[in-house]
MDAnalysis code that builds the backbone (N, CA, C; Angstrom):
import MDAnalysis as mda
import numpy as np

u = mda.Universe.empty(354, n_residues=118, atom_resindex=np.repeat(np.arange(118), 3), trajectory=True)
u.add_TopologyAttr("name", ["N", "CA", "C"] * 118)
u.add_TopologyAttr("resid", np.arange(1, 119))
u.add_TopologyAttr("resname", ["UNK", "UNK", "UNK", "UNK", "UNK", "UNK", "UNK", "UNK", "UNK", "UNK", "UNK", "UNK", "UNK", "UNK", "UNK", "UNK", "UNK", "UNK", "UNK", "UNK", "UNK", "UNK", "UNK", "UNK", "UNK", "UNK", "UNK", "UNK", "UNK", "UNK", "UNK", "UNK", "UNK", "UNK", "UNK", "UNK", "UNK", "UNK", "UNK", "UNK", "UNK", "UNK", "UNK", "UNK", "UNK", "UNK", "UNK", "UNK", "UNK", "UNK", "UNK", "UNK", "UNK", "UNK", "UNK", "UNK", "UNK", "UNK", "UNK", "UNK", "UNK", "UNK", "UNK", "UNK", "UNK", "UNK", "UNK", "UNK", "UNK", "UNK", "UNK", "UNK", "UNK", "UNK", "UNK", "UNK", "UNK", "UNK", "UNK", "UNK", "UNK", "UNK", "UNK", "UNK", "UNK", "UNK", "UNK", "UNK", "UNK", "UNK", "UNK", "UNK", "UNK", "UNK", "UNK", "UNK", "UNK", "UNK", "UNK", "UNK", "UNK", "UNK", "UNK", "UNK", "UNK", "UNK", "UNK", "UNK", "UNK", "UNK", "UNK", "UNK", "UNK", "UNK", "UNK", "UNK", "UNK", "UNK"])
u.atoms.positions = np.array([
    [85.162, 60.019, 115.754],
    [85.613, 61.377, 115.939],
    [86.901, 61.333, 116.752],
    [88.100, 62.253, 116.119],
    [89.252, 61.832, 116.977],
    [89.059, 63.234, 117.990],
    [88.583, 63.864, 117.652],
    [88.845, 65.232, 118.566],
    [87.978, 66.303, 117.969],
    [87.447, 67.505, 118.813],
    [86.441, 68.284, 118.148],
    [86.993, 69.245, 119.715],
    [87.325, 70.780, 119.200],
    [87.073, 71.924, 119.704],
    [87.824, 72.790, 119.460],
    [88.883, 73.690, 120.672],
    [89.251, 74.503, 119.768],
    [90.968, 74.008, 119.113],
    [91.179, 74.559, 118.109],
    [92.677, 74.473, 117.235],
    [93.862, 75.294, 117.000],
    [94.906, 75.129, 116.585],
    [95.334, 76.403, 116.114],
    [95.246, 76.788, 114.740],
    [96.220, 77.787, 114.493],
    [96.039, 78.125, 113.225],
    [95.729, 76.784, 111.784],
    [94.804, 76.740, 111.106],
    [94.832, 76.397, 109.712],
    [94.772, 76.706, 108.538],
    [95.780, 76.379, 107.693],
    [95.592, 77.015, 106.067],
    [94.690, 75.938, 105.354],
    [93.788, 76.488, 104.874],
    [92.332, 75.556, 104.371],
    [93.391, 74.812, 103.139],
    [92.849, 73.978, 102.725],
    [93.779, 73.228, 101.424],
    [95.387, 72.765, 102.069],
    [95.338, 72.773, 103.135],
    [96.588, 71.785, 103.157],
    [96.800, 70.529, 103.998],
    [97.690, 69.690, 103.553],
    [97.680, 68.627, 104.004],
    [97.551, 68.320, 105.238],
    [98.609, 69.507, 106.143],
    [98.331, 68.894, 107.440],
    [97.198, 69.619, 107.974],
    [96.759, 68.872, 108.894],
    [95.440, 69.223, 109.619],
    [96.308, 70.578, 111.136],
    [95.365, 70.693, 111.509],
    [95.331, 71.878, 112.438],
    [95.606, 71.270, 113.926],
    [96.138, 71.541, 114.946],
    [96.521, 70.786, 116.120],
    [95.709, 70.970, 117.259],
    [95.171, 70.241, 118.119],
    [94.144, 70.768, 118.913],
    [95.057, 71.331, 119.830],
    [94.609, 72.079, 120.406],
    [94.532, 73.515, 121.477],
    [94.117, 72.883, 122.764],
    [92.192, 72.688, 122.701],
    [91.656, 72.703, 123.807],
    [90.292, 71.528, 123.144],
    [90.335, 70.357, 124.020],
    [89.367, 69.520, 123.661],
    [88.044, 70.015, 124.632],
    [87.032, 70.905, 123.461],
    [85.652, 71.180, 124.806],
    [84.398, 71.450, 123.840],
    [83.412, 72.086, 124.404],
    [82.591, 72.671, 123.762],
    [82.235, 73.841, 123.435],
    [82.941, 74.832, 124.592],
    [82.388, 76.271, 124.489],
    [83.587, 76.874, 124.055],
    [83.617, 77.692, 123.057],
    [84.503, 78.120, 122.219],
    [84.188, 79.899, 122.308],
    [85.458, 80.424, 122.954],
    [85.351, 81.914, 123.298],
    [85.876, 82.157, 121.903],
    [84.489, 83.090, 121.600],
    [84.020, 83.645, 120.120],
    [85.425, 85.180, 120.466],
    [86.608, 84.953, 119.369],
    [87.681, 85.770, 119.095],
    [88.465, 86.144, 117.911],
    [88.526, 87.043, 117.532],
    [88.942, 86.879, 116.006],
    [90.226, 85.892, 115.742],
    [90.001, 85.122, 114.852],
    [90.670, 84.368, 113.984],
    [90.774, 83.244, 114.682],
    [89.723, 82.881, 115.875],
    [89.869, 81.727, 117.038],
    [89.588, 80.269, 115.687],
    [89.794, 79.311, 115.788],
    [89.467, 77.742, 114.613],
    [89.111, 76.642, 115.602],
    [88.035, 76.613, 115.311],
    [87.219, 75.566, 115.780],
    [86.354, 74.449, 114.985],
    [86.035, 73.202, 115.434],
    [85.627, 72.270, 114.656],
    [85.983, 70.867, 115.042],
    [86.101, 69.274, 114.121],
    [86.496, 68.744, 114.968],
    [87.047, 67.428, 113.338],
    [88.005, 66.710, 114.140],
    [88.638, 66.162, 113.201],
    [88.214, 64.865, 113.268],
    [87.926, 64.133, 111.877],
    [87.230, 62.486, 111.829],
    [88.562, 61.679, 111.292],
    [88.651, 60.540, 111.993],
    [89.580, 59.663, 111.470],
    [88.666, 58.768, 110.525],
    [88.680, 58.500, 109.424],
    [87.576, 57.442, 108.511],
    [88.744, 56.595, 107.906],
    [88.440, 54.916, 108.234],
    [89.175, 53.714, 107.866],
    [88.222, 53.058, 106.783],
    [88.629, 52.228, 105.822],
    [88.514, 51.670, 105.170],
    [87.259, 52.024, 104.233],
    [87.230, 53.759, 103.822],
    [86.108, 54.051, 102.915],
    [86.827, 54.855, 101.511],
    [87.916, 54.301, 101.028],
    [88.327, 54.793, 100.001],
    [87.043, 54.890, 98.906],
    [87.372, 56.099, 98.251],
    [86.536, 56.461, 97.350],
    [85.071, 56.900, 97.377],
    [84.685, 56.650, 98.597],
    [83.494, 57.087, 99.450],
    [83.466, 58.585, 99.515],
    [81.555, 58.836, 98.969],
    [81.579, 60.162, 99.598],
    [81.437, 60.561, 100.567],
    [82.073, 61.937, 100.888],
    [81.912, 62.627, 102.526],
    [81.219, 63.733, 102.322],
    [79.873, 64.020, 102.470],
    [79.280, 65.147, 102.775],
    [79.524, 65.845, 103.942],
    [79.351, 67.240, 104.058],
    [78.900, 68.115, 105.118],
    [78.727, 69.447, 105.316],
    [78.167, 69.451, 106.324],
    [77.450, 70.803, 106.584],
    [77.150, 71.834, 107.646],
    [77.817, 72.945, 107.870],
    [77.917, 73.278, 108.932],
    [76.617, 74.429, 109.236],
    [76.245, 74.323, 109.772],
    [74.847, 74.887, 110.001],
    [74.967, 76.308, 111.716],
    [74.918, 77.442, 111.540],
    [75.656, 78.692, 112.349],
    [74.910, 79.690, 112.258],
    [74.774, 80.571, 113.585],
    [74.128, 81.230, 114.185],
    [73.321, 82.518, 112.513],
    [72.693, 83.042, 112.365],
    [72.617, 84.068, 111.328],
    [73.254, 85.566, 111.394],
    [74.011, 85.075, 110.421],
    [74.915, 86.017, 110.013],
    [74.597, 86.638, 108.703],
    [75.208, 88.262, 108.144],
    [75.070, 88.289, 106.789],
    [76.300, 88.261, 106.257],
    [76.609, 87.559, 104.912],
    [76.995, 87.645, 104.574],
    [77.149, 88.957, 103.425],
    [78.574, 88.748, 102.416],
    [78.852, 89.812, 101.770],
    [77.650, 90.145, 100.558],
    [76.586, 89.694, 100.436],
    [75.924, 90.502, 99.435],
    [74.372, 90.764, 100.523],
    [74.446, 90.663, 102.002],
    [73.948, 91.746, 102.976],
    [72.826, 90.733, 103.129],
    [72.749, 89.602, 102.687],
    [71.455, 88.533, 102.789],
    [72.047, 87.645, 104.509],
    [71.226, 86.601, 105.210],
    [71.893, 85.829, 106.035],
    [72.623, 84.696, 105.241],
    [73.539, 84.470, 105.486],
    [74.115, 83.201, 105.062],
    [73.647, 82.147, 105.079],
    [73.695, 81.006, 104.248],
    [72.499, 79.765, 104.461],
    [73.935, 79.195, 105.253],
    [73.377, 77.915, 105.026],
    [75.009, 76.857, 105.877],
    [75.953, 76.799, 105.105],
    [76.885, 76.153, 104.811],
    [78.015, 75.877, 104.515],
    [78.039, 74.476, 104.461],
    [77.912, 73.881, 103.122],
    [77.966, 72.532, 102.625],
    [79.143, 72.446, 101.668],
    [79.242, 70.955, 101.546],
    [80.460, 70.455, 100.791],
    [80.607, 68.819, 100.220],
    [81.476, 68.648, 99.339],
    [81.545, 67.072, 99.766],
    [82.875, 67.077, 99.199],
    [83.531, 65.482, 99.412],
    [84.911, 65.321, 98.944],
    [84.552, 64.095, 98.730],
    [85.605, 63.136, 98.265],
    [86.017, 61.609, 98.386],
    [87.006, 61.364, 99.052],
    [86.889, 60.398, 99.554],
    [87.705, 59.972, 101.045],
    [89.050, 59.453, 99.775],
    [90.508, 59.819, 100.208],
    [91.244, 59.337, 99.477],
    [92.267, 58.279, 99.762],
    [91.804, 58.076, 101.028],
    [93.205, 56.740, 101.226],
    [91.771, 56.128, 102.129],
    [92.480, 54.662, 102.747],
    [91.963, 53.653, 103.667],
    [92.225, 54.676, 105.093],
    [92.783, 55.343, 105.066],
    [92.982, 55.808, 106.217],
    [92.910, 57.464, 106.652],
    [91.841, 57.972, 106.301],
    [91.541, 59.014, 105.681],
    [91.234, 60.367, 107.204],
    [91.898, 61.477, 107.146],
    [91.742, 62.188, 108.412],
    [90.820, 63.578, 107.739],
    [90.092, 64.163, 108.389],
    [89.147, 64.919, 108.159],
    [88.553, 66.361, 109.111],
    [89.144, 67.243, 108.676],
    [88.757, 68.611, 109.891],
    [87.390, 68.976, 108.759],
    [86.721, 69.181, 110.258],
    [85.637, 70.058, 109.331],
    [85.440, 71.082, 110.535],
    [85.238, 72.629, 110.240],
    [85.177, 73.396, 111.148],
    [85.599, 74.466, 110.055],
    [85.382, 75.868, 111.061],
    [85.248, 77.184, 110.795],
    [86.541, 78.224, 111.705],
    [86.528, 79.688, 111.406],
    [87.507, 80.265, 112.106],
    [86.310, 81.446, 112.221],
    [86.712, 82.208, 113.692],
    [85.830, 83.487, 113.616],
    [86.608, 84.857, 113.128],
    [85.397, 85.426, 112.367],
    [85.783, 86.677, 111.097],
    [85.024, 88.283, 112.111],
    [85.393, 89.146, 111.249],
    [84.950, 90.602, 112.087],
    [83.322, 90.367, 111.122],
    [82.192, 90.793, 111.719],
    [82.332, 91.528, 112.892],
    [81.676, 89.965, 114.315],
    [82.420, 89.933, 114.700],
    [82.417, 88.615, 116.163],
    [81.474, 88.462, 116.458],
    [80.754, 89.094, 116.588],
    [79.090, 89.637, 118.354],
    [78.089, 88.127, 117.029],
    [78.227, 88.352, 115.699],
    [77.496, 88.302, 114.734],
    [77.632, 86.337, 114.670],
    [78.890, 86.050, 114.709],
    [79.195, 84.468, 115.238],
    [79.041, 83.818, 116.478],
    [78.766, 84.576, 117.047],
    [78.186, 83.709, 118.832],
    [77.367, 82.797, 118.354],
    [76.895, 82.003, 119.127],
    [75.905, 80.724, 119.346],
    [76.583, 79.080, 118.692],
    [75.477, 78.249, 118.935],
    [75.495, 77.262, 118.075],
    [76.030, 77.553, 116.889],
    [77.120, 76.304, 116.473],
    [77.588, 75.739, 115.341],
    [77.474, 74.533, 115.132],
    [76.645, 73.723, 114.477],
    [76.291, 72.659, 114.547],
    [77.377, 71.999, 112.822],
    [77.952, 70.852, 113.042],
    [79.032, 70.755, 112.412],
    [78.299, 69.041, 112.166],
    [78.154, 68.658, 110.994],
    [77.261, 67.254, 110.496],
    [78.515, 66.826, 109.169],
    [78.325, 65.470, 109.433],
    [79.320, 64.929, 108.200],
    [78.546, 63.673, 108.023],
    [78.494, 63.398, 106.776],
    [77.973, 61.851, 106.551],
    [79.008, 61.239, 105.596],
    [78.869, 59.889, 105.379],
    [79.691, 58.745, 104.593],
    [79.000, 58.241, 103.749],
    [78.581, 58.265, 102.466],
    [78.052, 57.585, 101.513],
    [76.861, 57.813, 102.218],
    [75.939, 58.987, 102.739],
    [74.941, 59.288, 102.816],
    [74.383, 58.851, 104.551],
    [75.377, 58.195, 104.807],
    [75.229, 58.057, 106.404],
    [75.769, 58.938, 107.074],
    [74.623, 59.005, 108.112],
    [75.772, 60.059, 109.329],
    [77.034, 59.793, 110.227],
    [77.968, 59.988, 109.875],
    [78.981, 59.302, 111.259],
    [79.835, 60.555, 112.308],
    [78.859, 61.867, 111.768],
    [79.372, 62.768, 113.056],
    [78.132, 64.122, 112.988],
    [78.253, 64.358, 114.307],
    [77.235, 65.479, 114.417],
    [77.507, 66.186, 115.746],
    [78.238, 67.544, 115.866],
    [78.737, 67.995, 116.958],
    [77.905, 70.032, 117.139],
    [77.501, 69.885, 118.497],
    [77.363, 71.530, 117.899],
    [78.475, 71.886, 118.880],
    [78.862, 73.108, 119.048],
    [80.126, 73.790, 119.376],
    [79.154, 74.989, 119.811],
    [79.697, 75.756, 120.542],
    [78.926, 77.066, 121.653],
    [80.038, 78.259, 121.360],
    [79.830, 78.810, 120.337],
    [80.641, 80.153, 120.488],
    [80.218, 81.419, 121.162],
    [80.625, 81.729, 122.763],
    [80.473, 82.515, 123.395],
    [81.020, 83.939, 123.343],
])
């Protein structure tokens, strides 16, 4: 893990990653605040990366709670950098707590962070 807390701004889908801010745990829950934490992964080209971010209950837009937020990619170089994390949306009060943020490598775990949105 090269770093995990809060960031600045990120546009999801782009190359560069997001810059840390503040290396911590408790993350003052604010609109459009980006939090999460970035993995450096060496020598797993072509390897899958699962993950899953697992967060306080919220509803989402068809009024149900949201389950987690899963994903996977393939690692694309030997030297591969990796944000995984979230930004807070209206209505706020509704994102407080635990964010528990899990990534595995070809089915192994190599990160597991929760984050405290206050």
């Amino acid at each position: 893990m090269h770093s995990h807390g809060l960031y600045d701004d990120w546009k999801c889908g782009s190359k560069e990653l997001p810059t840390l801010v503040k290396m911590t745990m408790e993350i003052e829950a604010e609109l459009n605040v980006e939090f999460g934490y970035i993995l450096r992964i060496r020598h797993a080209r072509n390897c899958k990366l699962t993950f899953r971010i697992e967060h306080p209950p919220f509803k989402g837009d068809d009024g149900e709670v949201a389950p987690p937020f899963e994903g996977e990619l393939y690692v694309k170089t030997n030297d591969f950098r990796f944000f995984l994390g979230d930004t807070v949306w209206n209505p706020v009060a509704d994102k407080r707590g635990e964010w528990r943020l899990i990534t595995w490598l070809d089915g192994e775990k190599v990160a597991d962070k929760t984050l405290e949105l206050l």
